[in-house]
Every structure is written in structure tokens, then in C-alpha cells.
NUKOL-118355 format. One line per 10 residues: number of its first residue (from 1); their letters; for each residue x, y, z of C-alpha. Coordinates in steps of 0.2 Angstrom, whole numbers, m for minus. Layout:
NUKOL-118355
NUM) a) X:Y:Z | ...
end
This chain:
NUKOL-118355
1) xxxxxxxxxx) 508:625:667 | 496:614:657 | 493:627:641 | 513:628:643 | 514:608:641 | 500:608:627 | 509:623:617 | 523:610:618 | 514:594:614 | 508:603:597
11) xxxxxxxxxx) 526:610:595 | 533:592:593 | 524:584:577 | 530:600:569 | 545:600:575 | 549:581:569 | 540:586:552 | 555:599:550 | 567:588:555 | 560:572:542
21) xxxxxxxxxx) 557:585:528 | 576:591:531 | 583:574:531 | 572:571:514 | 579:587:506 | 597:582:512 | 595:563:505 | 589:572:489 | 603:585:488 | 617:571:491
31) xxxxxxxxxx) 611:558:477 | 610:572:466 | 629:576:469 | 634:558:467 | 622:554:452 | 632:569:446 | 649:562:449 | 645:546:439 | 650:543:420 | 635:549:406
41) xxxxxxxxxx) 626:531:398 | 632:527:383 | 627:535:367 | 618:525:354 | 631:523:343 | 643:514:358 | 631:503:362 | 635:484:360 | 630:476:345 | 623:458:342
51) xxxxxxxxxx) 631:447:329 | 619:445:315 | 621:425:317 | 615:424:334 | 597:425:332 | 583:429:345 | 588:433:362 | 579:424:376 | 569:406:377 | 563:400:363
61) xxxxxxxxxx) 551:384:363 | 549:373:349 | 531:368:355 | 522:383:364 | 508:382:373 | 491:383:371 | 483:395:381 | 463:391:376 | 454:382:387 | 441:365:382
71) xxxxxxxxxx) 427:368:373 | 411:364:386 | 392:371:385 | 393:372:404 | 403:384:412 | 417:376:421 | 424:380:439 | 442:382:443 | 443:364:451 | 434:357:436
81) xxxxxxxxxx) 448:363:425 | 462:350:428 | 480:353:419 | 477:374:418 | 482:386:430 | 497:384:441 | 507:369:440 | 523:365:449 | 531:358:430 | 523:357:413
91) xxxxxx) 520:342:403 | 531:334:390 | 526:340:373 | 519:323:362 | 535:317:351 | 548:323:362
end
């Protein structure tokens, strides 16, 4: 009875490995099916086109940032360096 129940106990991880690695296989089968069912991207020559008067897309700042750090002959800890590194808002740019 006990080699009956340890023949068992080894049956099960294997037995749940099929069953995963079926449902894997399955989920793989169906999106391909449905990916197949959806419309082709478009082609290069049906994609949208800017205007030519609209200039860059995305943020542009007028004043960008410096990212150097001051000049020191000793080297600086992270608490020494105040106004770098994360900061809830930025500082108004001079002029503004």
C-alpha cells in the first residue's frame, strides 16, 4: 500500500505538469486564431502624415536643463549636493 501511494504521489506533479503545459499550448493555439482574425497594420504608404507646419512632436523647453554637477576638489556626498537628484517640482528658469 505505501509504494501504491508513493507511485502516486510522484504521479501528480507530472500529471499537473501535462495538464499546465496543455493549457499553455491551448492559450497559445487560441491567440494565434484571433491574432489571425484581426486586420494586417497598415502599410507604410497609409500611414498618417504630419503636416509640414507643425513642428516637433512632444515637449519642447525653451531653457533645458543642466545635467553637470558643481565643480569641487572634494568629492561630494549625495546630501551634500542640494537642488540634484529627485525633486518634487523644478525651479523657475531666470527671466521667466
Amino acid at each position: 500500500m505505501y509504494e501504491l501511494s508513493m507511485g502516486l504521489a510522484g504521479a501528480a506533479p507530472f500529471l499537473a505538469g501535462l495538464v499546465i503545459a496543455g493549457v499553455l499550448i491551448t492559450a497559445v493555439w487560441w491567440g494565434i486564431r484571433i491574432r489571425s482574425r484581426e486586420p494586417a497594420p497598415p502599410r507604410p504608404d497609409e500611414q498618417p502624415r504630419r503636416p509640414p507646419e507643425a513642428g516637433p512632436p512632444g515637449e519642447v523647453l525653451d531653457h533645458p536643463e543642466s545635467n553637470e554637477l558643481p565643480r569641487s576638489d572634494e568629492r561630494l556626498t549625495p546630501h551634500q549636493l542640494k537642488g540634484h537628484g529627485n525633486t518634487a517640482g523644478r525651479p523657475e528658469p531666470p527671466g521667466r
